[in-house]
C-alpha positions as a printed NumPy array, in Angstrom:
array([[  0.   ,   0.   ,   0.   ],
       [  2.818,   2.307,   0.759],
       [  5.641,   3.226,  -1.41 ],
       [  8.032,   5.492,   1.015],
       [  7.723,   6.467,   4.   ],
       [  9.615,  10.082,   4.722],
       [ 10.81 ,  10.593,   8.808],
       [ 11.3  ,  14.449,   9.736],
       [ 15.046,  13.537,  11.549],
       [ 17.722,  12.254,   8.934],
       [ 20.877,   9.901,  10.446],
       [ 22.795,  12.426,  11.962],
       [ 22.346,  16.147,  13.244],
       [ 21.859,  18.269,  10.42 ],
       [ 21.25 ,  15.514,   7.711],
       [ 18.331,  15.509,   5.091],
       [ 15.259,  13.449,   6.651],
       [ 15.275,  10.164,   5.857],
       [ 13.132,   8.489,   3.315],
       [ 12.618,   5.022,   2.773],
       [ 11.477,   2.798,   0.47 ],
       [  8.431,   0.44 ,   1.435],
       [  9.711,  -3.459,   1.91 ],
       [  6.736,  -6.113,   3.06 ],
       [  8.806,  -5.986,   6.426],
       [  9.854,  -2.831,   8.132],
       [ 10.56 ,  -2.852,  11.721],
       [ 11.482,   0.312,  14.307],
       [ 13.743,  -0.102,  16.407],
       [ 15.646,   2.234,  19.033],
       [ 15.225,   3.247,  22.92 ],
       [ 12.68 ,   4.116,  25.009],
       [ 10.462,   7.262,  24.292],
       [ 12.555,   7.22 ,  20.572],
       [  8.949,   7.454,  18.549],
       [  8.5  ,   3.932,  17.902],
       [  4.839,   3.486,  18.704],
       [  4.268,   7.12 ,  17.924],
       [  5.602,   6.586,  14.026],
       [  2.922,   3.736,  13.565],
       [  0.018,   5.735,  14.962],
       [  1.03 ,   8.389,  12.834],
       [  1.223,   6.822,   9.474],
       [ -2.169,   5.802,  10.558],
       [ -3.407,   8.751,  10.733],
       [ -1.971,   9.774,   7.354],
       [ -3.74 ,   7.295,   5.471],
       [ -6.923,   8.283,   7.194],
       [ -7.036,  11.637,   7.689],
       [ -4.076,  13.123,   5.193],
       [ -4.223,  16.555,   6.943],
       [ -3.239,  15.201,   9.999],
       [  0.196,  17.156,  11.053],
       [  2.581,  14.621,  12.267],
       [  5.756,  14.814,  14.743],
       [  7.907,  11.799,  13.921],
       [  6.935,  10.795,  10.47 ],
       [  7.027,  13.571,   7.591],
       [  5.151,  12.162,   5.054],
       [  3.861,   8.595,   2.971],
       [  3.867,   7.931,  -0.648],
       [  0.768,   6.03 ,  -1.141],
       [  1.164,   3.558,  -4.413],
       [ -1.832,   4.496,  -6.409],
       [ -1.871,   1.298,  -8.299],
       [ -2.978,  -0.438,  -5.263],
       [ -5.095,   1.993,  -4.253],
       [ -6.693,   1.692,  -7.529],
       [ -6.746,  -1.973,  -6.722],
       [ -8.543,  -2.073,  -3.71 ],
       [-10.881,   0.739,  -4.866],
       [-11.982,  -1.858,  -7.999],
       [-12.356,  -4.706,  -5.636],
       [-15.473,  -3.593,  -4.713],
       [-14.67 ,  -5.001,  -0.934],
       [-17.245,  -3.738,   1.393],
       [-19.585,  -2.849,  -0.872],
       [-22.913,  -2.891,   0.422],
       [-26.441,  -2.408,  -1.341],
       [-28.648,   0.317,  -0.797],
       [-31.084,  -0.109,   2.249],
       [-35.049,   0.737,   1.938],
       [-35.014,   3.774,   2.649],
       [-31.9  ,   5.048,   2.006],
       [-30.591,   7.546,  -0.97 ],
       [-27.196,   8.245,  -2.586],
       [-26.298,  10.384,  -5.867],
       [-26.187,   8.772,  -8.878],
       [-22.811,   7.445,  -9.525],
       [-21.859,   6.637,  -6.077],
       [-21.741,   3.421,  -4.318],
       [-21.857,   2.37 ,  -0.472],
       [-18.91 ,   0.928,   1.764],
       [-19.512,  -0.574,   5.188],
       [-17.266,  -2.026,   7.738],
       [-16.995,  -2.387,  11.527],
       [-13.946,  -1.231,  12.493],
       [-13.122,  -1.527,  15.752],
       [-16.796,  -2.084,  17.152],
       [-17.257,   1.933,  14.886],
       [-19.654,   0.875,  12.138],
       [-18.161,   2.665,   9.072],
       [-20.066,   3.849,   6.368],
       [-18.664,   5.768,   3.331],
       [-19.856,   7.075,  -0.102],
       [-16.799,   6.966,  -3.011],
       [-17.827,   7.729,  -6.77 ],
       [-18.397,   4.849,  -9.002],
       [-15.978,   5.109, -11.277],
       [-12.378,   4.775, -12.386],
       [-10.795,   8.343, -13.651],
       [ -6.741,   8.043, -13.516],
       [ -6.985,  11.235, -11.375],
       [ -8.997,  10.341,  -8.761],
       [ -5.927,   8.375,  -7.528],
       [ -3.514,  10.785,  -8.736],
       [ -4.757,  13.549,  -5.863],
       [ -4.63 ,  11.109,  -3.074],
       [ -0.637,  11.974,  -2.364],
       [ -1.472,  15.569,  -2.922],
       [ -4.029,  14.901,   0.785],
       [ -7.285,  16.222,  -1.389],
       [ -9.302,  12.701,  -1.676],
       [-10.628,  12.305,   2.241],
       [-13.178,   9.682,   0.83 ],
       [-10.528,   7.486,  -1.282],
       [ -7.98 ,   7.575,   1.941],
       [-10.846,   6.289,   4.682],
       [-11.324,   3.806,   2.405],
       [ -7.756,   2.607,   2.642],
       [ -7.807,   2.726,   6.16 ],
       [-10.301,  -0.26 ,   5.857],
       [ -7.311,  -2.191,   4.499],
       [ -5.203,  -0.582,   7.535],
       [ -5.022,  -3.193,  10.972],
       [ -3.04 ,  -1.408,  13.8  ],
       [ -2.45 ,  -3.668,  16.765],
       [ -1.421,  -3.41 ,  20.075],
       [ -1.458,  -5.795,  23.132],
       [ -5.05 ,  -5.73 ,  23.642],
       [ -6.224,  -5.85 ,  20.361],
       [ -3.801,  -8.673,  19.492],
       [ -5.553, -10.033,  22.676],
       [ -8.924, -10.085,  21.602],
       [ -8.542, -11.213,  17.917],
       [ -9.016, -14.827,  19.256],
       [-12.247, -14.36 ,  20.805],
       [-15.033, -16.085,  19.608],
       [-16.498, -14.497,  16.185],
       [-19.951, -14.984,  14.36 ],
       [-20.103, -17.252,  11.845],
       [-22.323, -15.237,   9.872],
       [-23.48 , -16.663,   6.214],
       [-21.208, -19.466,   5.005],
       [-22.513, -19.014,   1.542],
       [-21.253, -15.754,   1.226],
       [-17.511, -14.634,   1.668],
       [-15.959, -14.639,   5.326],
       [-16.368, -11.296,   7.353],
       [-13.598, -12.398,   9.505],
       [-10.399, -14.298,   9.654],
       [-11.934, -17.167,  11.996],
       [-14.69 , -17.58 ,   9.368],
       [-11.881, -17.197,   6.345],
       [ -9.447, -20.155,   8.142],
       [-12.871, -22.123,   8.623],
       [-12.91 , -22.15 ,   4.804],
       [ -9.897, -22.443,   4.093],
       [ -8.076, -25.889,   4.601],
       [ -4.769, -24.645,   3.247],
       [ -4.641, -21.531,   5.459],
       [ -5.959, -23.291,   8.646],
       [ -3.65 , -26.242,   8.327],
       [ -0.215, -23.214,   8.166],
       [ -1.461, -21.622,  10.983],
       [ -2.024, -24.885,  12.879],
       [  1.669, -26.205,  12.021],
       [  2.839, -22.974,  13.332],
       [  1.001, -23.344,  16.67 ],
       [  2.167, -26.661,  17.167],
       [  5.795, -25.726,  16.258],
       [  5.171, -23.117,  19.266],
       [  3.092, -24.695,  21.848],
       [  2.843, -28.395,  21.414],
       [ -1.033, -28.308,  20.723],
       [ -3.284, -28.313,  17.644],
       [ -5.175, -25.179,  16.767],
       [ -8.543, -25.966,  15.378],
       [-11.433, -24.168,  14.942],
       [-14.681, -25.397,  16.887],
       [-18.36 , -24.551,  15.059],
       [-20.3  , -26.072,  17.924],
       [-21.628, -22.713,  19.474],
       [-24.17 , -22.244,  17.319],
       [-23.51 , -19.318,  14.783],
       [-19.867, -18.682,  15.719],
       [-16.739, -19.971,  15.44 ],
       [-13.836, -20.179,  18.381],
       [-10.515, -21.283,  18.583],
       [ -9.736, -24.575,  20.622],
       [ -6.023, -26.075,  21.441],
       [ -6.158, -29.888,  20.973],
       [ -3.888, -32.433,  21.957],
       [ -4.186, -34.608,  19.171],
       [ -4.777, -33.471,  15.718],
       [ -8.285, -34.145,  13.767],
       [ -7.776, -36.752,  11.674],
       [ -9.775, -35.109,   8.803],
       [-11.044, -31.887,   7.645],
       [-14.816, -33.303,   8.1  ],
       [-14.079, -34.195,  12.1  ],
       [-12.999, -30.619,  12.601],
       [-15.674, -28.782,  10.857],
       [-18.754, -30.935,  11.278],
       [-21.152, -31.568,  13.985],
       [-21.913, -35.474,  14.092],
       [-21.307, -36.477,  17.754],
       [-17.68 , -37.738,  16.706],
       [-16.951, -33.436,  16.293],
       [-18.883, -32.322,  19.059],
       [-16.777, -35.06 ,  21.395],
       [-13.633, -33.701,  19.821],
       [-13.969, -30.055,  20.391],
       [-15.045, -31.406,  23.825],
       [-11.536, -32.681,  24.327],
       [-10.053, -29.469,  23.575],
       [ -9.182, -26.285,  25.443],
       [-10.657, -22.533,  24.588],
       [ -8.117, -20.383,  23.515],
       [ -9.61 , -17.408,  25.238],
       [ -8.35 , -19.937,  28.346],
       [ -4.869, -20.047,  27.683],
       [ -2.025, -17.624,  28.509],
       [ -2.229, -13.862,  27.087],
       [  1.395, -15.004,  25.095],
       [ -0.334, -18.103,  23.478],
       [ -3.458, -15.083,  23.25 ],
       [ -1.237, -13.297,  21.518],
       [  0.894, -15.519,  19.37 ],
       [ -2.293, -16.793,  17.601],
       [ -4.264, -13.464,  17.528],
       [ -1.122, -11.936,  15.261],
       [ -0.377, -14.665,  13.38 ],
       [ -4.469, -15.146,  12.618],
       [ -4.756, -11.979,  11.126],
       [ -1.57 , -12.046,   9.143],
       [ -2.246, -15.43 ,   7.15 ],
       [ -6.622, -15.315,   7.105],
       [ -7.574, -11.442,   7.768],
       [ -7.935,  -8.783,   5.072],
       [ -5.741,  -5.9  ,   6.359],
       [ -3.213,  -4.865,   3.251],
       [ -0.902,  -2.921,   5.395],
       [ -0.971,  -4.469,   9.219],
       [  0.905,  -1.888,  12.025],
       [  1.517,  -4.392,  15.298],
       [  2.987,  -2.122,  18.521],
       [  5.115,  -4.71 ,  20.508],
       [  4.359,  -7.899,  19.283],
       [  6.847,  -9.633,  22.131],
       [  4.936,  -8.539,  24.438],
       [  3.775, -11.167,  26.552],
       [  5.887, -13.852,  24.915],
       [  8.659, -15.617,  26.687],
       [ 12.14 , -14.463,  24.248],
       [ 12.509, -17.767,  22.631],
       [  8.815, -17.139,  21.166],
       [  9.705, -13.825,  20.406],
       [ 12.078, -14.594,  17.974],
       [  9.474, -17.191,  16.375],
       [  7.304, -15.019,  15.832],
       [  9.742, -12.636,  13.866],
       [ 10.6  , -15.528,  11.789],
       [  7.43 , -16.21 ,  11.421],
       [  6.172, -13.066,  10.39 ],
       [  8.988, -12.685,   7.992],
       [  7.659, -16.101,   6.258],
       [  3.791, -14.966,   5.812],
       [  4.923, -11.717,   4.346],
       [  7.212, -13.682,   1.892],
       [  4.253, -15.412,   0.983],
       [  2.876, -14.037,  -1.824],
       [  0.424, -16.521,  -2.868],
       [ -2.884, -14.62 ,  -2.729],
       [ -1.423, -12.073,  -5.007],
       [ -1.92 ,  -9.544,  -2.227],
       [  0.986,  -6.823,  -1.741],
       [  0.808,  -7.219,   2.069],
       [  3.028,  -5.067,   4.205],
       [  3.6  ,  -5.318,   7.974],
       [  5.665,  -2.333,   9.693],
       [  6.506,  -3.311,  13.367],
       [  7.57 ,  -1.319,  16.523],
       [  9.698,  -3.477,  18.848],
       [ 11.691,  -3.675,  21.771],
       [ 13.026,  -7.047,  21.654],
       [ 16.506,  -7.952,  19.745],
       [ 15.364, -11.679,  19.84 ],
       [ 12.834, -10.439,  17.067],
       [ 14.616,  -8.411,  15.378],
       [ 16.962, -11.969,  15.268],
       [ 13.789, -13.837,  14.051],
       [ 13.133, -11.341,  11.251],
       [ 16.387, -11.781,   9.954],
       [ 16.354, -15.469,   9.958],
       [ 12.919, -15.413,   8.469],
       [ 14.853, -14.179,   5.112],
       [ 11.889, -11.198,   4.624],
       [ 12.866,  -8.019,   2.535],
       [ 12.983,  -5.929,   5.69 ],
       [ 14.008,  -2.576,   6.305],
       [ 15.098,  -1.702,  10.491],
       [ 14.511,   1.931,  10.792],
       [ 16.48 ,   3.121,  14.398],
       [ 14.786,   5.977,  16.02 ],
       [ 16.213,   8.135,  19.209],
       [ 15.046,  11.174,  20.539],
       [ 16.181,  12.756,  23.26 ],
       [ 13.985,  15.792,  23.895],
       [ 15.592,  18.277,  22.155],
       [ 17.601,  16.385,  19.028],
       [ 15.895,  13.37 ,  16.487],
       [ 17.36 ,  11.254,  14.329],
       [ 16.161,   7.893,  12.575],
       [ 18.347,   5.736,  10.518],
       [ 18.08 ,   2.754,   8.124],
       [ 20.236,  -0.512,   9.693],
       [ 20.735,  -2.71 ,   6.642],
       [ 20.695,  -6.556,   7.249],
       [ 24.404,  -6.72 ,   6.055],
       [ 25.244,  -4.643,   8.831],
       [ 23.005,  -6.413,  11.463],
       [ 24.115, -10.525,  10.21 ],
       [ 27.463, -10.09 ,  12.027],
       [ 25.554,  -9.217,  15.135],
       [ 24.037, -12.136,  15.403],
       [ 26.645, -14.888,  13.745],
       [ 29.649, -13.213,  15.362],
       [ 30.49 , -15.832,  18.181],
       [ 32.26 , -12.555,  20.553],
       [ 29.105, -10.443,  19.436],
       [ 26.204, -13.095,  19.831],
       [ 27.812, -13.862,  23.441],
       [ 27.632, -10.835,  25.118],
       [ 24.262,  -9.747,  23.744],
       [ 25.131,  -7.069,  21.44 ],
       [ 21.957,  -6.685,  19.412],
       [ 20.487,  -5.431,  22.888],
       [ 22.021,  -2.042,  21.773],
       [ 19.531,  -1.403,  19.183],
       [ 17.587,  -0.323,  21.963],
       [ 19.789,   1.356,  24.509],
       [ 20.66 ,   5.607,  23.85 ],
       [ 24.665,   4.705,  24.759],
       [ 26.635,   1.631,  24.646],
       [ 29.882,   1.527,  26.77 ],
       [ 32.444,  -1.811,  26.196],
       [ 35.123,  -2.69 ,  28.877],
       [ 37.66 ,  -4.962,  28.872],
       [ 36.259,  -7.538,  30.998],
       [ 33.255,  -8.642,  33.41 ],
       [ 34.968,  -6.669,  36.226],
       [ 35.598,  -3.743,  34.739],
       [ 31.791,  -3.865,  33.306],
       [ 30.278,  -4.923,  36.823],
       [ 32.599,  -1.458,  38.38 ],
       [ 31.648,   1.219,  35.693],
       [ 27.974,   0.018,  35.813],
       [ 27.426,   0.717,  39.509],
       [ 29.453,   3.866,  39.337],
       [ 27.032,   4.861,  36.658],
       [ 24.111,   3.734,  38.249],
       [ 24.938,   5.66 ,  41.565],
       [ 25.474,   8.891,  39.746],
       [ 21.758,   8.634,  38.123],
       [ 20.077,   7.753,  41.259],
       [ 21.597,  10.704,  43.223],
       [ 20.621,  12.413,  39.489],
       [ 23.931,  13.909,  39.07 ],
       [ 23.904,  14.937,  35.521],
       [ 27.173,  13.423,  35.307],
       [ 25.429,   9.885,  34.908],
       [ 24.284,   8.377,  31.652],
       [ 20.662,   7.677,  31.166],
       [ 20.064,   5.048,  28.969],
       [ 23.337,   3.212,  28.345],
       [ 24.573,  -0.939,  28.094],
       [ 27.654,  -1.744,  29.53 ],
       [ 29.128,  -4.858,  27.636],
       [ 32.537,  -6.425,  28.505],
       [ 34.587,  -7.798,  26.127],
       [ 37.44 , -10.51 ,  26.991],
       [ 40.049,  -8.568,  26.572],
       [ 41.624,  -4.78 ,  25.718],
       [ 42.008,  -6.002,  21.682],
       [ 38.512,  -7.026,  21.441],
       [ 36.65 ,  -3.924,  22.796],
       [ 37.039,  -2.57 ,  19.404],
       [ 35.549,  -5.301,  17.71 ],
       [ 32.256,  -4.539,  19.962],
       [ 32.273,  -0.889,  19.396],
       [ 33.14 ,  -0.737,  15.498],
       [ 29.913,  -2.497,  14.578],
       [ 28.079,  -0.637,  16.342],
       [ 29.142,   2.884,  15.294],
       [ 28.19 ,   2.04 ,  12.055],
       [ 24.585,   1.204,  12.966],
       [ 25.081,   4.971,  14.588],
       [ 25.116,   3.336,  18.149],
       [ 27.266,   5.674,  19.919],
       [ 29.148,   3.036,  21.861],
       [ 32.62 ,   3.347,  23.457],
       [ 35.223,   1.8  ,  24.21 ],
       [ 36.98 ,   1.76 ,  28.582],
       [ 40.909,   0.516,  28.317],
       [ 43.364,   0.207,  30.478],
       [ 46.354,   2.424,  30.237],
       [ 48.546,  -0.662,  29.309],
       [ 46.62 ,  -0.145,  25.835],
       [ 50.319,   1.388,  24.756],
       [ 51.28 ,  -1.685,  24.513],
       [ 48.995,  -2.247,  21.606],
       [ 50.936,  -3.517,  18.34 ],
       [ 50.527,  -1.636,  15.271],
       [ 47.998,  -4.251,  14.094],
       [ 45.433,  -3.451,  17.145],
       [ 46.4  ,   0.393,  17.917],
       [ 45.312,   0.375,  13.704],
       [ 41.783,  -1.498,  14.954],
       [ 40.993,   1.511,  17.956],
       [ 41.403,   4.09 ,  15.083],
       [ 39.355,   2.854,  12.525],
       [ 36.649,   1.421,  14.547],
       [ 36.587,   4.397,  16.197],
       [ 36.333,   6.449,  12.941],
       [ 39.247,   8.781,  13.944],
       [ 40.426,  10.584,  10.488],
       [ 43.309,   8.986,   8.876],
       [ 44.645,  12.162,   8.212],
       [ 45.77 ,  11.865,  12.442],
       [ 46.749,   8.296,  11.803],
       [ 50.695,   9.12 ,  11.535],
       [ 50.824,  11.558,  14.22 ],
       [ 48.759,   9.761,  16.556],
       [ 51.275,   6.387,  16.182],
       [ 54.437,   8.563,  16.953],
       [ 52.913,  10.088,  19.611],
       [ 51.842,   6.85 ,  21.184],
       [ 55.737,   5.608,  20.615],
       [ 57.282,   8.309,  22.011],
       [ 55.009,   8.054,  25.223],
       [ 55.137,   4.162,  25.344],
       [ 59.401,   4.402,  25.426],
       [ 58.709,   7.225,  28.751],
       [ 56.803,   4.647,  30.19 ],
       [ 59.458,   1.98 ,  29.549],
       [ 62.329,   4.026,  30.483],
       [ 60.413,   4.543,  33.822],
       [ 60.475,   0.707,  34.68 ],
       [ 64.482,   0.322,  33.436],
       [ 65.082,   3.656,  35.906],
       [ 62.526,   2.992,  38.548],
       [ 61.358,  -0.592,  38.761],
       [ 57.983,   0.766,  38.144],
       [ 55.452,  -0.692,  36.313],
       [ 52.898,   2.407,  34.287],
       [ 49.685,   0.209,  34.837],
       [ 49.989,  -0.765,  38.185],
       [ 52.25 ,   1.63 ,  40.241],
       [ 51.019,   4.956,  39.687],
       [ 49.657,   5.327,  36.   ],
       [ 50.699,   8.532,  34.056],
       [ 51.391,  10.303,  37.5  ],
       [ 54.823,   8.622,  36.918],
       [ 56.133,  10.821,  34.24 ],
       [ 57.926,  14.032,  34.284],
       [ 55.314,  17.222,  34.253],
       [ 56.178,  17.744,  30.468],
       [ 55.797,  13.556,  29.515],
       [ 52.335,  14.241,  31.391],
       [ 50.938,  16.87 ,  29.65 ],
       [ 51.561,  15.776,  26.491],
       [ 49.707,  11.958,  27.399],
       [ 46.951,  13.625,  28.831],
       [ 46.805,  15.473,  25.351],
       [ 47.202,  12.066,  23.786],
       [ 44.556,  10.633,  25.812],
       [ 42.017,  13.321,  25.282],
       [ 42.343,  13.43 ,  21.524],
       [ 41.348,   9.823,  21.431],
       [ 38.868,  10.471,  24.526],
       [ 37.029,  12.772,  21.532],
       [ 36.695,  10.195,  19.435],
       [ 35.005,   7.656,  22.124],
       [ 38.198,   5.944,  23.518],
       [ 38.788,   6.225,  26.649],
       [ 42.051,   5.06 ,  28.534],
       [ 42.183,   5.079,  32.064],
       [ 45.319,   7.621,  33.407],
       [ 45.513,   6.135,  36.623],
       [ 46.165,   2.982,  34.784],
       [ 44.259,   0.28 ,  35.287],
       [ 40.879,  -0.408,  36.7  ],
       [ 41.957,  -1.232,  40.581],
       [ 43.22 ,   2.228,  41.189],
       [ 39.655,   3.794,  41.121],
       [ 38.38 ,   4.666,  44.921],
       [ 41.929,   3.612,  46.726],
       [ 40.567,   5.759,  49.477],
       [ 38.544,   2.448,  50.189],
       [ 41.431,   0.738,  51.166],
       [ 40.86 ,  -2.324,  49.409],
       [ 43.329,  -5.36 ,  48.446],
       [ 44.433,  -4.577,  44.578],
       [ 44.623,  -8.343,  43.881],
       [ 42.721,  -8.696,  40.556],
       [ 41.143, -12.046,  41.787],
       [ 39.037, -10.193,  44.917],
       [ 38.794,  -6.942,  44.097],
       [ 35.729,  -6.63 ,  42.956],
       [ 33.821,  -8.066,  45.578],
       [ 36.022,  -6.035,  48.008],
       [ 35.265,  -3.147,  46.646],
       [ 31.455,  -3.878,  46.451],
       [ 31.274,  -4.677,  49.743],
       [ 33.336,  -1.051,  51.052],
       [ 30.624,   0.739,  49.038],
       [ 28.338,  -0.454,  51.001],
       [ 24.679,  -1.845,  49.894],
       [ 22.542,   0.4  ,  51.315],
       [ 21.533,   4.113,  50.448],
       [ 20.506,   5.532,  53.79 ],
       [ 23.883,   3.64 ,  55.596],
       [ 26.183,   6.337,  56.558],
       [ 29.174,   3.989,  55.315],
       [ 27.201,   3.916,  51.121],
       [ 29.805,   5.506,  49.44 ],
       [ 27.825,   8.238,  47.149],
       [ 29.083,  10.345,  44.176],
       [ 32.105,  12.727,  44.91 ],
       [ 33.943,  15.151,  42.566],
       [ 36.84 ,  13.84 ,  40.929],
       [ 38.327,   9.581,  40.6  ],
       [ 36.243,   7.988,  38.71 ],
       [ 33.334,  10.109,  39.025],
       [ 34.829,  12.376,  37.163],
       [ 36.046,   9.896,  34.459],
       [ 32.524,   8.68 ,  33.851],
       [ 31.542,  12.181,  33.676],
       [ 34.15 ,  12.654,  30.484],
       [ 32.26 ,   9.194,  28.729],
       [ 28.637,  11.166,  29.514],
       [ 30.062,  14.618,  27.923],
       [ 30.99 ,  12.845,  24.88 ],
       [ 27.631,  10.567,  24.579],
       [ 25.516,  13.253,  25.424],
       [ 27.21 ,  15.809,  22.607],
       [ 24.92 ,  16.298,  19.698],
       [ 28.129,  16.537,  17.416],
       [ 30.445,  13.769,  18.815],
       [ 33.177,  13.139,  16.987],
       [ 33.418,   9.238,  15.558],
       [ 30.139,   8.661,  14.491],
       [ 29.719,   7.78 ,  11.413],
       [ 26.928,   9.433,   8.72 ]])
C-alpha cells in the first residue's frame, strides 16, 4: 500500500530526513520514548485523515496502483437499504472497524486522477477507504482477535479471519503447524456454538477436515476434548491473535505495537521468523506489508532469519535532538553470527541511547554501579540510557564498538592504560573502529611511541610498572601533559584510557586489596549496599566520578566526533 515512508530527523544532526522505500517488512527499532509506537500511529493517521500534522513521520507515498486496486475490488460494498438515498454514480462501503460501524460514499468510477490527488491529501473519501485495508495492533487488540467471532453466512464470503481459516483448509492447516511448532497443541477451529466460530487447542490433531468442521457427535466429542483459547495464557493469546490476522484477515498494510509482548524471548524470535515467512508469501497475489515497533533484539533476530525483505529503521530522541536511521541486514548478520558479538548480547544495543564496552566482566560490573549511583543521586554526570558490555580482553573492545558505530550506536570503548602496549595491528583497529580521520593516523602512532618508550624508560630507571604503580602520575610534568593530550584526543573520538592505569586504582581511598582475583567483591562490599547507611559511598567530585563524567560529555554531545553518517 505504501511506497516510502519520509521521517522528519535524517541519520545524523543536520542531515536531510530520511526516506525510505516500502519493503513487506519494516521494523522500528531504538530506545525508550525514541517514537517507535508514535511513528505507527502516525502513518495511521496519514492514510486516514491526510491533513493530519505529524511529529515523527514527515510524510507517505501512497502507491496508487494499489489503491486503484482495492478501490476496484469492490470489498465492502454494500447495497442500498429501503429507505436510504445516494447520488447517482456513487456506491456504499460498510465495515466495523473496531466495534465503529463505518459507512462511506466513493464515486463509481475509475478516472486516472482520482488516484492521482490522493498523495497531494485532497481525496478524504478514497484515503478512509484505505484505512479499511489498515489493521493497527497493540497488546489488547492482538488479545482479543481470538475471541469467539460470528459465523455469519457461510454461503457468502468470510467477514472475519476465523470464518476465512474455517474455509480455508490450506490456510488453517499453516497456521495450525505454526502453533504446534510453538506450543505443542493443535489449533482448530470449533463450530459447535451455534452461529460462531472459536478457537480450541487440541492435543491430538483431527484426523480429517470433516471431524474438525462438522457436527456429528464424533466433532462435538472432539472439540469437547479441547481447550478454549480465550483460556490459555495472554502469550499463546497473543501468538495466535497476530499470526491469525496475518495469514486469514484482510488488512493490506498491518501496524503491530510490541508484538513480544507477553511472549517468553525464545517465542519472540518465532514469531519474527514467522512473520517474515507470511509476508514472503505471496500466494494470494496480495501486496501485504507489515511495519513493526519493537523492543526485543530476539525479534529483530527472528526477522532476519525469516529471510523477509525488511528494512530496520532506528529511532532516538532525546527531547531536544531526532534522528532515525536505516540498519541494513548486512550490517546487522554479524551481530548475530559473530560468536564474541552473539555472546555478550550485542543486538540489545539497538535499543539502549549509549553503549559503553570494557575490557572484561569486572571492569563492566565497576563502571555500571558507578554509573548507576550517579543517576540515582541524578547527578547529571550519569548516563541515562546506556549498556555496559565487557569484552574478553583490551584487543577485542574494538571489535564490539566498530559495529556498532556504524549502525550509529554511539558506543565506546573503557581501556586500560597498558593499551600502549597495543601492536601496530590493534592500535590500527581503535582508530578505525573508532572512525578517527586517517589524516591523524601518523601523528597519533608517533605520539603513542614516544610516550610508550617514557613509560618503559620509567620501569628500566625505577622498577615501576605504568599500569599498576602509579599510571601517568609517573612521568615528568612535560611527559604528562603531552599523554593527557594524547589521551584526550582519542577520549574525543570515544576511547577512553584510564590515566591512573588500570581499573583497581579507582576509589583507593577504600582501602581495598588490589589483587585482581578479589577486588571486585572487596570493593562492592566497602561501598556499602545500602543508600541511607552512613558507610554507602555516594558520588564525589573527581576519581572515577569524574572519568565517567568525560564518557557522559561525549555521549551526550549532539556533534560527537566518531560517528559515522
Amino acid at each position: 500500500m505504501l511506497n516510502e515512508i519520509e521521517f522528519q530527523a535524517g541519520p545524523i544532526q543536520g542531515a536531510e530526513s530520511l526516506k525510505i522505500e516500502m519493503t513487506p517488512l519494516t521494523v522500528f527499532v531504538g530506545p525508550n520514548n525514541s517514537g517507535k509506537s508514535k511513528s505507527l500511529s502516525e502513518i495511521f493517521q496519514l492514510i486516514r485523515e491526510p491533513m493530519h500534522t505529524p511529529l515523527v513521520v514527515k510524510n507517505i507515498s501512497i502507491d496508487e496502483n494499489v489503491a486503484e486496486d482495492l478501490y476496484n475490488s469492490n470489498r465492502y460494498l454494500r447495497s442500498v437499504r429501503p429507505g436510504e438515498y445516494i447520488n447517482e454514480g456513487m456506491k456504499l462501503i460498510e465495515k466495523i472497524v473496531e466495534y465503529e460501524n463505518i459507512n462511506i460514499t466513493l464515486y463509481d468510477q475509475n478516472k486516472p486522477e482520482y488516484f492521482r490527488v490522493l498523495n497531494k491529501r485532497q481525496n478524504s473519501d478514497l484515503a478512509v477507504y484505505l484505512s479499511l485495508f489498515c489493521l493497527k495492533l497493540d497488546g489488547q487488540s492482538r488479545l482479543n482477535l481470538i475471541n469467539q467471532q460470528p459465523a455469519g453466512d457461510l454461503l457468502e464470503p468470510p467477514r472475519n479471519s476465523i470464518s476465512y481459516l474455517f474455509s480455508n483448509d490450506e490456510k488453517r492447516k499453516i497456521l495450525r503447524e505454526i502453533v504446534f511448532e510453538a506450543f505443542g497443541k493443535y489449533l482448530v477451529v470449533d463450530p459447535t456454538l451455534t452461529g460462531n466460530f472459536r478457537y480450541r487447542l487440541s492435543a491430538t490433531a483431527p484426523e480429517n477436515d470433516a471431524l474438525e468442521k462438522g457436527l456429528t457427535r464424533e466433532s462435538i466429542e472432539f472439540h469437547r476434548n479441547a481447550h478454549q483459547v480465550t483460556e490459555a495464557s495472554d502469550g499463546v493469546k497473543a501468538f495466535i491473535g497476530t499470526l491469525s490476522t496475518l495469514i486469514a484477515g484482510d488488512p493490506v498494510l498491518t501496524l503491530i505495537d510490541e508484538p513480544e509482548a507477553f511472549l517468553h524471548p525464545s517465542l519472540a524470535m518465532k514469531l519474527g521468523k514467522d512473520i517474515a515467512r507470511i509476508v514472503n508469501d505471496n500466494k494470494d497475489g496480495l501486496k501485504k506489508q507489515v511495519i513493526v515497533s519493537t523492543h526485543s533484539a530476539n525479534f529483530i533476530m527472528g526477522c532476519i532469519q525469516g529471510g523477509a525483505n525488511i528494512n530496520i529503521v532506528r529511532l532516538t530522541y532525546d527531547y531536544e535532538n531526532a534522528t532515525a536511521r536505516v540498519l541494513k541486514r548486512e550490517q546487522l548478520t554479524p551481530l548475530m553470527r559473530n560468536p564474541l558479538l552473539r555472546s555478550v548480547g550485542v543486538l540489545n544495543a539497538l535499543f539502549y541511547s549509549a553503549v559503553i564496552v570494557t575490557e572484561a566482566d569486572a571492569d563492566r560490573a565497576f563502571y555500571q554501579e558507578i554509573n548507576e549511583r550517579l543517576l540515582e543521586a541524578k547527578d547529571r554526570r550519569g548516563i541515562e540510557g546506556c549498556l555496559f558490555l565487557n569484552a574478553q580482553n583490551k584487543q577485542t573492545v574494538w571489535d564490539i564498538v566498530g559495529p556498532l558505530r556504524k549502525l550509529g550506536i554511539p558506543a565506546c570503548g573503557i581501556v586500560d592504560l597498558d593499551a600502549f602496549n597495543y601492536t601496530g595491528g590493534e592500535f590500527n583497529k581503535l582508530l578505525e573502529n573508532c572512525h578517527i580521520p586517517p589524516i591523524m593516523y601518523s601523528s597519533l602512532r608517533i605520539h603513542k611511541a614516544s610516550l610508550l618508550e617514557a613509560f618503559r624508560k620509567i620501569k628500566e630507571n625505577d622498577g615501576k610498572n605504568f599500569k599498576t604503580e602509579g599510571g601517568i602520575d609517573l612521568l615528568k610534568a612535560d611527559e604528562k601533559d603531552a599523554c593527557a593530550a594524547f589521551i584526550s584526543t582519542l577520549a574525543e573520538y570515544g576511547a577512553f584510557i584510564v590515566p591512573r592505569g588500570e581499573l583497581e586504582a579507582w576509589l583507593t581511598s577504600l582501602d581495598v586489596p588490589r589483587s585482581k582475583h578479589v577486588w571486585l567483591k572487596e570493593i562492592f562490599v566497602a561501598m556499602g549496599e545500602d543508600p541511607t547507611a552512613n558507610s554507602y559511598v555516594k558520588p564525589a567530585n573527581g576519581d572515577v566520578w569524574n572519568f565517567i563524567a568525560t564518557i557522559s560529555t561525549w555521549v551526550k554531545n549532539n556533534n560527537k566526533k566518531g560517528i559515522p553518517a
